[in-house]
N, CA, C and O atoms as a Tinker XYZ file with bonds, in Angstrom:
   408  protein
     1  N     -3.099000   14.270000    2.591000    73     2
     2  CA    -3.361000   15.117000    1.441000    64     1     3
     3  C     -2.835000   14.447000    0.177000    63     2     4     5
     4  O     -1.699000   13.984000    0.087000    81     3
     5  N     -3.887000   14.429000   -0.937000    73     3     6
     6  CA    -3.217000   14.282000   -1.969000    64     5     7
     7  C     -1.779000   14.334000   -2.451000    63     6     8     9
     8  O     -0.977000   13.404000   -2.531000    81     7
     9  N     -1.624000   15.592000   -2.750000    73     7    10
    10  CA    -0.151000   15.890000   -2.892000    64     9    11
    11  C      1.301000   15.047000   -2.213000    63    10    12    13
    12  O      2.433000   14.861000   -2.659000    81    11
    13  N      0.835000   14.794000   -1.347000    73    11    14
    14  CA     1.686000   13.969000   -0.435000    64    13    15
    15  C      1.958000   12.695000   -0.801000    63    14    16    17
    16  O      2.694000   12.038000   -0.065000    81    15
    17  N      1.510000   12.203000   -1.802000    73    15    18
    18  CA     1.534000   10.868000   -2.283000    64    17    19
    19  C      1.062000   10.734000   -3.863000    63    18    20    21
    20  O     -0.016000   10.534000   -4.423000    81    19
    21  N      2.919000   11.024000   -4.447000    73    19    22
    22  CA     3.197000   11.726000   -6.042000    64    21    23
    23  C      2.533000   10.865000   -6.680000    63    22    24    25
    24  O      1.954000   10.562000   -5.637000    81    23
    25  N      1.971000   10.031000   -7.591000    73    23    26
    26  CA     2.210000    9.139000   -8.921000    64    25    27
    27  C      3.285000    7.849000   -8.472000    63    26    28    29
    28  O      4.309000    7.964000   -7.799000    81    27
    29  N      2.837000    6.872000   -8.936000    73    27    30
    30  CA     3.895000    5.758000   -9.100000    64    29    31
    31  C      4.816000    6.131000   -7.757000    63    30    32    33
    32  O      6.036000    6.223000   -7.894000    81    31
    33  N      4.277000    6.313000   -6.635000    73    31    34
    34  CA     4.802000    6.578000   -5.377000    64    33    35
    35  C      4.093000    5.687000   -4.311000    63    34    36    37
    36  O      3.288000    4.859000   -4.738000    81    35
    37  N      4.319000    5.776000   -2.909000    73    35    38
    38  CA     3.837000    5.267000   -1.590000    64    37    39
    39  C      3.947000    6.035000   -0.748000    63    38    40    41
    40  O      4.757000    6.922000   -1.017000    81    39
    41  N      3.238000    6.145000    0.693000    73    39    42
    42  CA     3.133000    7.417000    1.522000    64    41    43
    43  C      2.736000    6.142000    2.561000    63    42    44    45
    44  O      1.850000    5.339000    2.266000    81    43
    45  N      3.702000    6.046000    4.124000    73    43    46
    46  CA     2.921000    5.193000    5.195000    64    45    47
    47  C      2.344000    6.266000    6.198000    63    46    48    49
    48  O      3.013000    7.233000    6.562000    81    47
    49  N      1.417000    6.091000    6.500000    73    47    50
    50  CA     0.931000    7.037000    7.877000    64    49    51
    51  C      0.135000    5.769000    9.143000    63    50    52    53
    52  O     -0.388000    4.663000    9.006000    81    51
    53  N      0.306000    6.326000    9.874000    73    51    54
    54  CA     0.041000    5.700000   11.332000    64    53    55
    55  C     -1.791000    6.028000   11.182000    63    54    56    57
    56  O     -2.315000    6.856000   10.437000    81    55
    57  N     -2.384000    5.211000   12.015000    73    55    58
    58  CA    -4.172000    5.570000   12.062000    64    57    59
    59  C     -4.280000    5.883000   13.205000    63    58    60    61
    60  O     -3.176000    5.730000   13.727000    81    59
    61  N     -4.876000    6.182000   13.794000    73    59    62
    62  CA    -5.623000    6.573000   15.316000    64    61    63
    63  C     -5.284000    5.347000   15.874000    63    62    64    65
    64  O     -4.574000    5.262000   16.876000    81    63
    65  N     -5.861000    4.161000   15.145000    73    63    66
    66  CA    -5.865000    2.559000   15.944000    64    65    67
    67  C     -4.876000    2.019000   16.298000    63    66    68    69
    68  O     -4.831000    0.905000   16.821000    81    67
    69  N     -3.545000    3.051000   15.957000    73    67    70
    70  CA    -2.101000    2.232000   16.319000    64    69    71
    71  C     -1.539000    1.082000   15.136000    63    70    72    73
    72  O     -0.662000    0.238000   15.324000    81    71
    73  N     -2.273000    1.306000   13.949000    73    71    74
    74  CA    -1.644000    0.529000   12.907000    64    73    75
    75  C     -0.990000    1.506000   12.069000    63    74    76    77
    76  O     -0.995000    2.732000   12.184000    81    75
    77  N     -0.304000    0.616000   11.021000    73    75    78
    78  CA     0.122000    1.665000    9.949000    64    77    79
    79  C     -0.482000    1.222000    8.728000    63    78    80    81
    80  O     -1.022000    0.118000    8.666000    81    79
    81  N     -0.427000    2.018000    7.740000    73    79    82
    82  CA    -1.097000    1.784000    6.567000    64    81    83
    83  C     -0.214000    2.671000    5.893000    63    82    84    85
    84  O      0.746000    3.307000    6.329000    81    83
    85  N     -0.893000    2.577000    4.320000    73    83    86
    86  CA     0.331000    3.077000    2.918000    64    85    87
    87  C     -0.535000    2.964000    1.954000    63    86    88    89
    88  O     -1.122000    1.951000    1.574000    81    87
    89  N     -0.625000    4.460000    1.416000    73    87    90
    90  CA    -1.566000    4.941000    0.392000    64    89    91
    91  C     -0.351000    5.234000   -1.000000    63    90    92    93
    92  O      0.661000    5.935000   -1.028000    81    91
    93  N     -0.957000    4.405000   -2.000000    73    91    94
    94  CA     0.023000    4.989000   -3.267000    64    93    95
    95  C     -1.017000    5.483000   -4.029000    63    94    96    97
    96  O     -2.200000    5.594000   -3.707000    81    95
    97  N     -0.406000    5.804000   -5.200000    73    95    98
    98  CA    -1.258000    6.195000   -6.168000    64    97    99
    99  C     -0.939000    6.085000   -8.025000    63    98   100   101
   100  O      0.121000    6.455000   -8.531000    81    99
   101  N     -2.139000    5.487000   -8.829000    73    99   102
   102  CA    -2.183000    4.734000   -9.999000    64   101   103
   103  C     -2.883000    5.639000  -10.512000    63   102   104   105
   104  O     -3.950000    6.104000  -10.112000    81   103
   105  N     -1.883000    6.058000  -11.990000    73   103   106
   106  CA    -3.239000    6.459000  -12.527000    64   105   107
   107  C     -4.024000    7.739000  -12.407000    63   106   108   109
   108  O     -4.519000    8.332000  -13.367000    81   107
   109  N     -4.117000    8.228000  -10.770000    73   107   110
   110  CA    -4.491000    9.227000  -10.466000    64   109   111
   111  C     -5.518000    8.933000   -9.565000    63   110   112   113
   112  O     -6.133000    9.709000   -8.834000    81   111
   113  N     -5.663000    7.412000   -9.736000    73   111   114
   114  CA    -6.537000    6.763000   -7.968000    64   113   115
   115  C     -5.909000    6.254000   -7.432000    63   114   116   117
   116  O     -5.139000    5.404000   -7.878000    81   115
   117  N     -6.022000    6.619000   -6.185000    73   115   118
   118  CA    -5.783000    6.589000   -4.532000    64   117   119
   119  C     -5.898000    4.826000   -4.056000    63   118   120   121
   120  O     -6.969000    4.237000   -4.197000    81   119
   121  N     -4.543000    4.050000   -3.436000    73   119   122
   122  CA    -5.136000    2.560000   -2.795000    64   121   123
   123  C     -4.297000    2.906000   -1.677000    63   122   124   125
   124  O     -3.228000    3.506000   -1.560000    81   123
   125  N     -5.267000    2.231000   -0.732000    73   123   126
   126  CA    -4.637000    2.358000    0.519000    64   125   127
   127  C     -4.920000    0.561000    1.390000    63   126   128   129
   128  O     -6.035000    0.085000    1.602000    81   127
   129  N     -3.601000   -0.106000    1.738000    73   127   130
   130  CA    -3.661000   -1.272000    2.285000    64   129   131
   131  C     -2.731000   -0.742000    3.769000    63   130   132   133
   132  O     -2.010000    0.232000    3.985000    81   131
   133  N     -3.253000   -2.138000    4.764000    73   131   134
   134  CA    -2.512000   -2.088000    6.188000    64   133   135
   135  C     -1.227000   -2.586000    5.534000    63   134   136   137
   136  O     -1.186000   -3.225000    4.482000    81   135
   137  N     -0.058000   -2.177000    6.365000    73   135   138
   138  CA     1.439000   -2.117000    6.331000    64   137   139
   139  C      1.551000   -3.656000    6.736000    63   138   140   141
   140  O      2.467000   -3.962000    7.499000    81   139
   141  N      0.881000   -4.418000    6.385000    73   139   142
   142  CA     1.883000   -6.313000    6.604000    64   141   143
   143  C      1.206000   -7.260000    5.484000    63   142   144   145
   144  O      0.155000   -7.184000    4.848000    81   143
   145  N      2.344000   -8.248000    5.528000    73   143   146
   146  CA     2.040000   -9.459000    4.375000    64   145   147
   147  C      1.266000   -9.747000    5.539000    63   146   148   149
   148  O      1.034000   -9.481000    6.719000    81   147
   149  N      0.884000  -10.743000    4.102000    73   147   150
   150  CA    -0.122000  -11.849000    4.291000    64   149   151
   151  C     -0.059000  -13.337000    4.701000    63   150   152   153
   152  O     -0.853000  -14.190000    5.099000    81   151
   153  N      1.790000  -13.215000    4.305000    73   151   154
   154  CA     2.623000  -14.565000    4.901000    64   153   155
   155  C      3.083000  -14.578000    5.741000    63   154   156   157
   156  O      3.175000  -15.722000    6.185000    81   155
   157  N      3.877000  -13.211000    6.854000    73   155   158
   158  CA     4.276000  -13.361000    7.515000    64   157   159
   159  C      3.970000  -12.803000    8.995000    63   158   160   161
   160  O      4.320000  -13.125000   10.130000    81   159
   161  N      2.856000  -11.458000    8.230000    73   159   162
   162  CA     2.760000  -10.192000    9.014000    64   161   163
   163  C      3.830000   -9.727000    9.310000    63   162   164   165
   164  O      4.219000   -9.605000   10.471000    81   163
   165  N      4.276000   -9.496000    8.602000    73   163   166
   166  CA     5.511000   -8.249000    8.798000    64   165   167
   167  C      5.627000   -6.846000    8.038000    63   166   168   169
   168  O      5.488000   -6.988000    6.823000    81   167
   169  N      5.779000   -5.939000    8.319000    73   167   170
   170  CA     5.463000   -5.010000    7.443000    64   169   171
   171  C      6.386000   -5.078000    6.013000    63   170   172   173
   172  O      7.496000   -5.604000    5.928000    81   171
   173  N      5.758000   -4.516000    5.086000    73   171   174
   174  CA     6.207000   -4.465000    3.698000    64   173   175
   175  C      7.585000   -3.668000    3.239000    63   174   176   177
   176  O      8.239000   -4.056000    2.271000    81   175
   177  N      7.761000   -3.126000    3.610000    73   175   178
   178  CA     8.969000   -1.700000    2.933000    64   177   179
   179  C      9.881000   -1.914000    3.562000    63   178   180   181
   180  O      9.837000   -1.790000    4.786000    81   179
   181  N     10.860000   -2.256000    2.986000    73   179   182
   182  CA    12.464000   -2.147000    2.835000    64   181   183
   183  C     13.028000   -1.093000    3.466000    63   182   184   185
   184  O     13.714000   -1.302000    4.467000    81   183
   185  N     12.823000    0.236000    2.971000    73   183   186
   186  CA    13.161000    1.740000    3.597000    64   185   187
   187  C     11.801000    2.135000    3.947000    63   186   188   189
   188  O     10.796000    1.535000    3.565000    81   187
   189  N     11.816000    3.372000    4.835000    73   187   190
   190  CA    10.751000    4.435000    4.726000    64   189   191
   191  C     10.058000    4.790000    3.444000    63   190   192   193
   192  O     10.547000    5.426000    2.510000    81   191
   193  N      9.007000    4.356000    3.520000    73   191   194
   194  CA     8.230000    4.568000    2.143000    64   193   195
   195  C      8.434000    4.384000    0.637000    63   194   196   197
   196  O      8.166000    4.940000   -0.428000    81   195
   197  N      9.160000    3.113000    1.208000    73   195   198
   198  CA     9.474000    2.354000    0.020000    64   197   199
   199  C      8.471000    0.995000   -0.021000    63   198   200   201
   200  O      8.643000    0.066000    0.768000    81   199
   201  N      7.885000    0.995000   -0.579000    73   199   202
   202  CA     6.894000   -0.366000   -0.586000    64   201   203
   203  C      6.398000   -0.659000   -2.302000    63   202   204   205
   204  O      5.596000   -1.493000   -2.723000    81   203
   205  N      7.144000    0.282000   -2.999000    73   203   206
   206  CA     7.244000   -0.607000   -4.340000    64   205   207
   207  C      8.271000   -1.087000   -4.760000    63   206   208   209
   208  O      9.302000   -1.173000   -4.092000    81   207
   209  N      8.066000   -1.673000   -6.555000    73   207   210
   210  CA     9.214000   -2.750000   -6.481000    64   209   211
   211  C      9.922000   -1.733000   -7.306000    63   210   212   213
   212  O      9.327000   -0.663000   -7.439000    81   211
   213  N     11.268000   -1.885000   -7.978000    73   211   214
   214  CA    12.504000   -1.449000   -8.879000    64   213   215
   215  C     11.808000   -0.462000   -9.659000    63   214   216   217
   216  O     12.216000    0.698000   -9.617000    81   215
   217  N     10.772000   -0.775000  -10.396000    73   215   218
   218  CA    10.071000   -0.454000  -11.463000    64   217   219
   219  C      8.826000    0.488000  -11.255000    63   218   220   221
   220  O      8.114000    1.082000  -12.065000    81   219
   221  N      8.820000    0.431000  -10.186000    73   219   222
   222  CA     7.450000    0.779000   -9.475000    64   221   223
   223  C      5.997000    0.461000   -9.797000    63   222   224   225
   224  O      4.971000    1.039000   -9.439000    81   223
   225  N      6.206000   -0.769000  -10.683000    73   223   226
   226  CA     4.616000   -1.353000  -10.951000    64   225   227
   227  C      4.058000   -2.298000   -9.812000    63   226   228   229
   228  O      2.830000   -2.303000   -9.732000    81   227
   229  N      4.672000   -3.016000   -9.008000    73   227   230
   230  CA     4.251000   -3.331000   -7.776000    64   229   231
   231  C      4.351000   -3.152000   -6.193000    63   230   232   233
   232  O      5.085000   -2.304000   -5.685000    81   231
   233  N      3.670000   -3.892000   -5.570000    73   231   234
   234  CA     3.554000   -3.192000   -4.141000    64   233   235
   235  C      4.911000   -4.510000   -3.912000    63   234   236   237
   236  O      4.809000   -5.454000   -4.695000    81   235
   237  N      5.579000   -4.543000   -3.347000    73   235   238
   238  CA     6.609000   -5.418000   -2.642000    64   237   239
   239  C      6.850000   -5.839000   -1.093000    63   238   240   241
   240  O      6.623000   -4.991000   -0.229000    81   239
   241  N      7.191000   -6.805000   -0.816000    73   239   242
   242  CA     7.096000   -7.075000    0.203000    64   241   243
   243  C      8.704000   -7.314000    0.991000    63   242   244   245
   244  O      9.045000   -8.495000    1.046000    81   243
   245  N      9.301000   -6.694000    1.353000    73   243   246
   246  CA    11.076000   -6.474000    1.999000    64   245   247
   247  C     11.022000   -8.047000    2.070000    63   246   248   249
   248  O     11.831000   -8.523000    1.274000    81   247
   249  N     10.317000   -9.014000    2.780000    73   247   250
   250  CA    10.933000   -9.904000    3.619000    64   249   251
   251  C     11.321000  -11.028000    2.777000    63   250   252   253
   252  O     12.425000  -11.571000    2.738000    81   251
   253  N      9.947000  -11.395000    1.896000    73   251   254
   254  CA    10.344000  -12.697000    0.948000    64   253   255
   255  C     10.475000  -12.078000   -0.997000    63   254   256   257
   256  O     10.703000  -12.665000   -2.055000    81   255
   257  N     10.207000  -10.751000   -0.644000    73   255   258
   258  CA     9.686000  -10.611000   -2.478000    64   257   259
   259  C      8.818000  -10.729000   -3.041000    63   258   260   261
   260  O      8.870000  -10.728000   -4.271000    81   259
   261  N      7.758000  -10.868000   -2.417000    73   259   262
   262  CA     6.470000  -11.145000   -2.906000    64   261   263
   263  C      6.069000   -9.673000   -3.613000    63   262   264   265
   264  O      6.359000   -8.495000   -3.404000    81   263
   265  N      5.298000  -10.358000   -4.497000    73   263   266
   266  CA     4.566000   -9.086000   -5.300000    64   265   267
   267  C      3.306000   -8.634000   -5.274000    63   266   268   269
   268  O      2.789000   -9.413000   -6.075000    81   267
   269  N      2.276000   -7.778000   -4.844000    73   267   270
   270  CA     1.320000   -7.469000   -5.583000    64   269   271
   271  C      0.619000   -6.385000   -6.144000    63   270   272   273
   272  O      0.773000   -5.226000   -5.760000    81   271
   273  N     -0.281000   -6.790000   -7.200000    73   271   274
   274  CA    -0.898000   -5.555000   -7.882000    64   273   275
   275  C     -1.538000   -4.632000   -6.724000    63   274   276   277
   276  O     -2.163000   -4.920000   -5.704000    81   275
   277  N     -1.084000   -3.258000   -7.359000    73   275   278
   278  CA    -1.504000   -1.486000   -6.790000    64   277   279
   279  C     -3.584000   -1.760000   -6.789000    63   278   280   281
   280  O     -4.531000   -1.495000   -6.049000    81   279
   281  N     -3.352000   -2.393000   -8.044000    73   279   282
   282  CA    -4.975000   -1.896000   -7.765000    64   281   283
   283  C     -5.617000   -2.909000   -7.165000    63   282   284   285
   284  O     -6.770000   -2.527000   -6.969000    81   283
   285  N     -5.454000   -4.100000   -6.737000    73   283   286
   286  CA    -6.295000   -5.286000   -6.060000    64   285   287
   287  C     -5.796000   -5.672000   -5.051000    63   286   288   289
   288  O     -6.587000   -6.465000   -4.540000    81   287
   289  N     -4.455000   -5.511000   -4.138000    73   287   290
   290  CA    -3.661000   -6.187000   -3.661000    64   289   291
   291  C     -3.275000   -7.503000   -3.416000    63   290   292   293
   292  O     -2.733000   -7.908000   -2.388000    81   291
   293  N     -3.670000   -8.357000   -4.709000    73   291   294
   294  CA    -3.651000   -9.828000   -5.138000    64   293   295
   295  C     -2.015000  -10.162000   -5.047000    63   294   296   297
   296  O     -1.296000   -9.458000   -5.757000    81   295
   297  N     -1.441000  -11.086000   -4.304000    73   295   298
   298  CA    -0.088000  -11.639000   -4.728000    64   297   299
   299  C     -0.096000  -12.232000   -5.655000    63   298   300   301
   300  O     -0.698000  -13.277000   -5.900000    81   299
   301  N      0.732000  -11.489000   -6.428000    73   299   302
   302  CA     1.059000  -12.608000   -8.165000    64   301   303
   303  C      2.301000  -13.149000   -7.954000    63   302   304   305
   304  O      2.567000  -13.927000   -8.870000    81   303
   305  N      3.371000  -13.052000   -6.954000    73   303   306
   306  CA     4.401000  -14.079000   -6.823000    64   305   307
   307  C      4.808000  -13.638000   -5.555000    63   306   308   309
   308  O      4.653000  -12.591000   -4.926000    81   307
   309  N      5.445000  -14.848000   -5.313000    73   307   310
   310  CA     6.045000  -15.045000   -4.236000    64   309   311
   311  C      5.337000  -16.084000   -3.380000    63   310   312   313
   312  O      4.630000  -16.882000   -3.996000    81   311
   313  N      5.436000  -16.234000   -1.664000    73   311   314
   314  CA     5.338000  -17.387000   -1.155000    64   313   315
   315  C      4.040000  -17.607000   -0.688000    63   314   316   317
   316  O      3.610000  -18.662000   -0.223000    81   315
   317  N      2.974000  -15.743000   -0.951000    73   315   318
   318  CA     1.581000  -16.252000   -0.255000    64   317   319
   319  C      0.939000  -15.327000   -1.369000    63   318   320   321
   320  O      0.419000  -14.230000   -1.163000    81   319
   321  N      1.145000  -16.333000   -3.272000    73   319   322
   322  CA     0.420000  -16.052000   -3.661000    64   321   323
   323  C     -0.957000  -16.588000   -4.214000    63   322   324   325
   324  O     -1.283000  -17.775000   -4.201000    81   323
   325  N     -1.600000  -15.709000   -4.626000    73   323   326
   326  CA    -3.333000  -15.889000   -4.224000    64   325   327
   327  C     -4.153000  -15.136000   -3.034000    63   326   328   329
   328  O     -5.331000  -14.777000   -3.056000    81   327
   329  N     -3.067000  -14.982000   -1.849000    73   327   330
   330  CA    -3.359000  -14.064000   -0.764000    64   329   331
   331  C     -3.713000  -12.352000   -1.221000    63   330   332   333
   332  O     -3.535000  -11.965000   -2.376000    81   331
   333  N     -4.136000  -11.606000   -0.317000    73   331   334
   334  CA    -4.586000  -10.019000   -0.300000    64   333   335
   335  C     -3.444000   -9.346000    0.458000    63   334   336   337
   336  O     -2.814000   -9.996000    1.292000    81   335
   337  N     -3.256000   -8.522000    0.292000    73   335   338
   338  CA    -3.324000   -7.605000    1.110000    64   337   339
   339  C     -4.533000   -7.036000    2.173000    63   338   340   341
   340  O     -5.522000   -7.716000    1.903000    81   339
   341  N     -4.807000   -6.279000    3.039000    73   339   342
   342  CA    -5.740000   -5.739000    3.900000    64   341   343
   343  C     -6.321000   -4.064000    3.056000    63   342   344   345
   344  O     -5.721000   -3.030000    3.350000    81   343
   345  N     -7.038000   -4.045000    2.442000    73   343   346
   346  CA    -7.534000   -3.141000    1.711000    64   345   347
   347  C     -8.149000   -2.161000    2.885000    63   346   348   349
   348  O     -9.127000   -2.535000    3.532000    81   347
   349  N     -7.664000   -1.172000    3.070000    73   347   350
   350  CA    -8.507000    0.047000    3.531000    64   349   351
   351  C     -8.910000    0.936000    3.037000    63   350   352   353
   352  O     -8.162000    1.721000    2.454000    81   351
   353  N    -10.337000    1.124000    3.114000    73   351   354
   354  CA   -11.211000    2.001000    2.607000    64   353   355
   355  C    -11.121000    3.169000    2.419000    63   354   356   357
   356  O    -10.855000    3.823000    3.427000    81   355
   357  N    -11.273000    3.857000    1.250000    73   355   358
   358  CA   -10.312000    5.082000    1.633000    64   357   359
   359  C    -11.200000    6.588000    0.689000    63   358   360   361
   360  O    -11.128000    6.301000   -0.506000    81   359
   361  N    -11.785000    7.680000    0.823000    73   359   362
   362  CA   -12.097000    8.554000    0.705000    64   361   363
   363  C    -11.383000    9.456000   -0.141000    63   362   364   365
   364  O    -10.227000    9.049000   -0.029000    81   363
   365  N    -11.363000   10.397000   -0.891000    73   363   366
   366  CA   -10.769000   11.437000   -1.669000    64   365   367
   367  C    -11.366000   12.458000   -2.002000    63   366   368   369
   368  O    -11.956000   12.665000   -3.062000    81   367
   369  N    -11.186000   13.417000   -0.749000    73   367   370
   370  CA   -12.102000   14.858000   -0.784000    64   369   371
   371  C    -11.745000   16.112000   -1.881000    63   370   372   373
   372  O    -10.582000   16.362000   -2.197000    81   371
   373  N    -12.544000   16.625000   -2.246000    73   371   374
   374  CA   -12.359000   18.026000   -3.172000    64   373   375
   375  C    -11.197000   18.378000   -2.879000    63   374   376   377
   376  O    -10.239000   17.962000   -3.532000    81   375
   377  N    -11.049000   19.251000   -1.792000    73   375   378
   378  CA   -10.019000   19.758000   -0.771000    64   377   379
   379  C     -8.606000   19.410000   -1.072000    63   378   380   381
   380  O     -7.576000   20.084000   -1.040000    81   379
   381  N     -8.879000   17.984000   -1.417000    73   379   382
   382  CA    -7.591000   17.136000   -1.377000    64   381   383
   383  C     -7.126000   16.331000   -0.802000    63   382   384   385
   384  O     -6.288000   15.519000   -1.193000    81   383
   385  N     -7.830000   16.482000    0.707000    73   383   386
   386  CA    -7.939000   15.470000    2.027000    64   385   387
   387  C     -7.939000   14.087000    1.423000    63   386   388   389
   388  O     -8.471000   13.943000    0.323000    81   387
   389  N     -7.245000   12.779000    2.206000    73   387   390
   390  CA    -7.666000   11.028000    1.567000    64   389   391
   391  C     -8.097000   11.068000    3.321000    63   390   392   393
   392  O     -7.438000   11.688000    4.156000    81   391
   393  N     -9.267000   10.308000    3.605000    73   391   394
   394  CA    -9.603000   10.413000    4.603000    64   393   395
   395  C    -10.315000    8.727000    4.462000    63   394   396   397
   396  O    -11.054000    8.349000    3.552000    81   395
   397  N     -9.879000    7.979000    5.539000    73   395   398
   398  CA   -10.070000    6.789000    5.904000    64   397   399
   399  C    -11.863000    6.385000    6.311000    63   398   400   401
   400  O    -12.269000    7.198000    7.141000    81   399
   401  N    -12.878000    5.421000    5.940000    73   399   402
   402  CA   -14.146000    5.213000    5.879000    64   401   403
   403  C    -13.745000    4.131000    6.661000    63   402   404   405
   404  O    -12.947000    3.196000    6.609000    81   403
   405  N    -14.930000    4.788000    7.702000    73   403   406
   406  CA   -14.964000    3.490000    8.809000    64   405   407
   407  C    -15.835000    2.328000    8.303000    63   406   408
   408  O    -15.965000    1.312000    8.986000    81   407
């Protein structure tokens, strides 16, 4: 649900498929990427639903510091940048529902 994932925030939830993923929100649109770098595969967040940085303008990565932008998941620094994140497709119903597009 919307609500569940404030502004300049992060929210991880588990999928059916046994992965995790982490929906924040910019702006007032919805991004949702799978829970690992791109350098190491390891998941991103430091604490529980912590996967931005100090400031909360980027997505962060616990292991090396890597950074990237909320809205593209482009690394702008750190050790695998130029790399993505895993972008999942992601829905935003009337209701309020964020519901995952296969």
């Amino acid at each position: 649900m919307t609500e569940e994932v404030p502004e300049r925030e992060a929210r991880a939830f588990d999928t059916l498929q046994g992965t995790t993923i982490f929906i924040t929100q910019r702006d007032g649109s919805f991004y949702a990427y799978q829970n690992l770098c791109p350098h190491l595969q390891t998941e991103l967040e430091y604490l529980e639903n912590q996967f931005l940085d100090q400031d909360k303008e980027y997505i962060q990565c616990s292991t090396h510091g890597a950074l990237f932008n909320v809205e593209t998941g482009e690394c702008i620094s750190g050790p695998c940048l130029g790399d993505f994140l895993n972008k999942v497709e992601i829905k935003v119903h009337s209701d309020g529902g964020i519901y995952i597009v296969d």
